[in-house]
N, C-alpha and C positions, 0 to 999 in steps of 0.2 A: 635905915629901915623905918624912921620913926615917918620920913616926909613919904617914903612910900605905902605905909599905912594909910595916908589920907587920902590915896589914889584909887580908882576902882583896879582889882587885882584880877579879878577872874570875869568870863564871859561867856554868855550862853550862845551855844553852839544851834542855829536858830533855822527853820525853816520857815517864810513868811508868806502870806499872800496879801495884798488889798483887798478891804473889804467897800462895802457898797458905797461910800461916801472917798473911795481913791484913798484911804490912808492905810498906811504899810501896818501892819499887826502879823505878832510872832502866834505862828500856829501852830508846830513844835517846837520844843526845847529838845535838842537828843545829846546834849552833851553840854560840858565846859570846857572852856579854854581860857590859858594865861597868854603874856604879851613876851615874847623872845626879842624885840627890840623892832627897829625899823619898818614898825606896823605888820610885822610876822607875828603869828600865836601857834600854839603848839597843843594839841589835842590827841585825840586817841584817833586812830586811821578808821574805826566802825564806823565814827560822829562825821567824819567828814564825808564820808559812803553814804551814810543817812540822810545828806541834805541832797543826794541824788531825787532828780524828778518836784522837787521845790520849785514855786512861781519864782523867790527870792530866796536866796542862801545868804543867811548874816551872821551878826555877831551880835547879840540883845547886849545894851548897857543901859547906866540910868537910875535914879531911883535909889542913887547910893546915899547912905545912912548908916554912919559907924561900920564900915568895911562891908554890910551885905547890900542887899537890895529885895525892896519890895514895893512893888508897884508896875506903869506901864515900863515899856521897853523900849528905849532909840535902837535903830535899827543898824547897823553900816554894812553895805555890802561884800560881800565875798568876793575878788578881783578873781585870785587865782587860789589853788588847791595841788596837795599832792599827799600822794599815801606811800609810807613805805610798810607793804604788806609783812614784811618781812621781822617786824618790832611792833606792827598796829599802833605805828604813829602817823599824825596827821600834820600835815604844816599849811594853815590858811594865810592869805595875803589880803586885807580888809583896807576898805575905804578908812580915812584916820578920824581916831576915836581920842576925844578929848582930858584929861584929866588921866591918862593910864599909868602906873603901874609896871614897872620892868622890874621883876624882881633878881638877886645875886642867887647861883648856882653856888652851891659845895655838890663837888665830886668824890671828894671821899666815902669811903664803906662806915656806916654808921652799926653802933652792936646794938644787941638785942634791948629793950628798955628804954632806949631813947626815944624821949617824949618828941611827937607830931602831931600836926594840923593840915586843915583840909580846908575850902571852901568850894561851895560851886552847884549846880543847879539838878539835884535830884527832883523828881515827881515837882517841876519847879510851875509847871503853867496851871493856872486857874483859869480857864476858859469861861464860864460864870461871869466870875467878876473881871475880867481882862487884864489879871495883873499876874506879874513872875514873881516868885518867893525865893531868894539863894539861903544855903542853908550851909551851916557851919558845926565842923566835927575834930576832937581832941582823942590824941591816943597815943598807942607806943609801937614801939616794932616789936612785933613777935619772932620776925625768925629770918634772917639772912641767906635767900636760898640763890645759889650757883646753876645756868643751866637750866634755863625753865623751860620744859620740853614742850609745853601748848605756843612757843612762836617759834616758828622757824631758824630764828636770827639766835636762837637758846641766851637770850638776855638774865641778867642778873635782878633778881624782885626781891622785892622786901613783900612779906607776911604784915597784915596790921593787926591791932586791938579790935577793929571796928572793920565790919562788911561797908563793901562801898555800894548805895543805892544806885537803880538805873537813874542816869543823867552826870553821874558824879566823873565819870570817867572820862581822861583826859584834865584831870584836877591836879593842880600843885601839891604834891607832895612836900611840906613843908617840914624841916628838919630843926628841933629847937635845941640848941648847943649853950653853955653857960655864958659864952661869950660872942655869938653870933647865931642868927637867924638865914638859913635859905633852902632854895630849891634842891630836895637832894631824890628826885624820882618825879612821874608820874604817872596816877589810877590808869588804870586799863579794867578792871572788873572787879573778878570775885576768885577765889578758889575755897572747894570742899574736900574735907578730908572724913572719910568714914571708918569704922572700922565694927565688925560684927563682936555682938555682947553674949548672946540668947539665939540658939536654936533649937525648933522643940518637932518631933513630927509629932502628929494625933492620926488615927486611923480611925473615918468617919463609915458608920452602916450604909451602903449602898451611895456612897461618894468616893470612895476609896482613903487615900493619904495624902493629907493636908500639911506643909510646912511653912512654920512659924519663925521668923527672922526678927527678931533687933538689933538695930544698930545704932551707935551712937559715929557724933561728927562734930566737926569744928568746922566755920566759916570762917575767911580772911578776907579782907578787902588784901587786893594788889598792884602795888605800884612798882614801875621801875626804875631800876635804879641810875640817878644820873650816871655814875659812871658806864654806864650801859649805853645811856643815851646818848653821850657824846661821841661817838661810833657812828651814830644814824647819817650815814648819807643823805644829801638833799641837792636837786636840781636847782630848785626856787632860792634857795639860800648861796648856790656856789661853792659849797663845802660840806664838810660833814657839822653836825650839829655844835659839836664842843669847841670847833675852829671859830664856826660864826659868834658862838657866847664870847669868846675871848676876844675877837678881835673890837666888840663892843666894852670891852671892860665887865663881862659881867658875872665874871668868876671870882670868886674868893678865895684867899690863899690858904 
């Protein structure tokens, strides 16, 4: 882990155009993405739907400094794409990018409290000054939930400490263990949960009757969970997701 700390780990999921002088610049950021091996990255299936209708669909890297990155953006193109709507995972296949990054999967079920980490490119593009910002988030798992009715595929999510901003989605879910560090999920969004506190009617003189609601809510950032992900079928890869991690070595036992 320590030589892959020194590697760029995550990558902005990019829409580009040329500007007046022919040089490529990233004109959205709508996601992040990590490296699954053999110049494959793995994101959230929205980010990759969002580089629809882009001059240039890439990968921003570059500008790395103690694992984030701020500054301009190298560009590498987007070869090939696939969604499986069914998980709202994404799998890009990129021109190769130098210096990257394959991080180790754990597939196991981690419990509630176990400390994680995040990186990746919310609210990341400064248009002004022409420079991307990645931005870095610690926290814990709130709540191991079975059956997640909002995808199809009713995948296994972990609950976070921390809401995930737009951009952060399709971000490594990083799992921190006493004695090892890896990929155990990744962001897809948000979920809220509300529940009513306060309701009051008032009956107003020639308004009629007014009802008064509060409620209180909890916000979760959401990731899924590797062992979830390893299920995901894929055309691009030739197997499903967990076959291709292992047959590179890159699961942990």
């Amino acid at each position: 882990m320590h030589e892959i700390a020194k590697k760029q780990a995550v990558f902005g999921v990019v829409g580009a155009a040329h500007d007046e002088g022919g040089k490529l610049r990233a004109k959205h950021v709508f996601g992040t993405a990590f490296c699954i091996g053999n110049d494959f990255y793995l994101t959230a299936g929205h980010c990759v739907m969002a580089l629809e209708g882009s001059e240039v669909a890439g990968l921003g890297f570059g500008g790395f400094r103690e694992g984030l990155i701020s500054g301009p953006l190298g560009i590498a193109r987007v070869k090939r794409t696939e969604t499986v709507d069914e998980y709202d995972v994404g799998i890009i296949e990129a021109e190769q990018i130098p210096d990257v990054g394959t991080p180790p999967w754990l597939f196991g079920h981690c419990a509630p409290l176990t400390d994680v980490r995040t990186g990746g490119f919310p609210f990341a593009l400064d248009h002004e000054a022409g420079i991307v910002t990645s931005r870095a988030f610690k926290g814990y798992i709130v709540a191991f939930v079975e059956k997640f009715r909002e995808l199809k595929a009713g995948p296994t999510v972990y609950e976070l400490s921390f809401p995930a901003p737009k951009g952060l989605s399709g971000a490594p879910l990083s799992i921190v263990l006493p004695n090892r560090v890896g990929v155990g999920g990744m962001f897809i969004g948000n979920r809220s949960i509300e529940m009513e506190v306060f309701r009051e009617k008032e009956t107003i003189a020639g308004k009629g009757e007014e009802t008064f609601i509060k409620v209180e809510g909890l916000q979760f950032g959401i990731a899924i969970a590797a062992g979830s992900l390893r299920n995901v079928p894929s055309k691009l890869l030739g197997s499903t997701l967990g076959e291709h991690l292992q047959r590179l070595g890159l699961v942990v036992p």
